[in-house]
Steps between C-alpha positions, in 0.01 A plus 500: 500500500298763377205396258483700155168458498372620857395858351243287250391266755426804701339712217300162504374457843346869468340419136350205663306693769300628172547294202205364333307163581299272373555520113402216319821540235316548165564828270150675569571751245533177308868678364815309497846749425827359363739804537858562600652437850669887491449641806323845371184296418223451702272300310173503683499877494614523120170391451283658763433126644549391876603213693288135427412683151790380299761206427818639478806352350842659484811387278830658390374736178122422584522187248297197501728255659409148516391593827293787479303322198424248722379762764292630214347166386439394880320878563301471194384173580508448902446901601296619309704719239372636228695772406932478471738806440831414422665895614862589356634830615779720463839542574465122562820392517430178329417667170819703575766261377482174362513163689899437413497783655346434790662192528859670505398772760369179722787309451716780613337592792440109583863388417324242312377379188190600391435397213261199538228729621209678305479847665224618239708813402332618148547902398226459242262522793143543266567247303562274783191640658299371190651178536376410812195688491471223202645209697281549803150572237494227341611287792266146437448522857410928469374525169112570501521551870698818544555830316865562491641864425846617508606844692791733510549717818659843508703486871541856421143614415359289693262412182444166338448404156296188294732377243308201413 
């Protein structure tokens, strides 16, 4: 049976032969990025950083999930973080339709119902922005120990923004 993964496994074994050693696993640029998992981003390089500089955590629409705030209150606290940008971008196609939306179109291509689930779909994208640029802030567990700000990223341009 062939594997559908042999080509990565391979692409693997020669990235091995290379990849970097010996990092201890805290954010030496002392930066922690919550942005979106859209495959046109490269979030290291957005931000002229490099590997072992940065925590990065990735989430449909580049929102603080329960998840990524607890990757932000465990790098602020653990990894030495001091710094979080929460990035938006886009033609995200979260901010492109709303979350019944989203729902329907994964219901139809699931042939089930999808309705129980939170996809995070919001079209006022700035506004969400400021909301968890707010949430993550004042954080009891980040506040005082972190400076928050929140970014939106031209995948056009190439350019990004502070919004707050």
């Amino acid at each position: 049976m062939l594997n559908r993964f042999d080509d990565l496994v391979e692409a693997n074994r020669r990235y091995a032969t290379s990849a970097p050693r010996n990092f201890d696993g805290y954010a030496h640029a002392g930066v922690a990025v919550v942005t979106c998992m859209d495959s046109r981003l490269q979030p290291l390089e957005m931000v002229g950083l490099f590997l072992g500089e940065a925590k990065i955590l990735r989430t449909p629409g580049g929102h603080v999930t329960p998840d990524a705030l607890t990757g932000c209150v465990l790098g602020v606290n653990l990894l030495k973080v001091t710094r979080i940008l929460i990035i938006s971008h886009s033609r995200c196609a979260m901010a492109s339709v709303s979350e019944d939306e989203v729902k329907r179109r994964v219901g139809e291509a699931s042939g089930m119902d999808a309705s129980g689930y939170d996809f995070g779909a919001d079209p006022d994208q700035l506004t969400h922005l400021r909301a968890d640029v707010d949430l993550v802030a004042n954080h009891p567990l980040i506040l005082g120990r972190a400076v928050v700000g929140g970014f939106h990223y031209d995948v056009d341009t190439g350019l990004m923004e502070q919004i707050c």
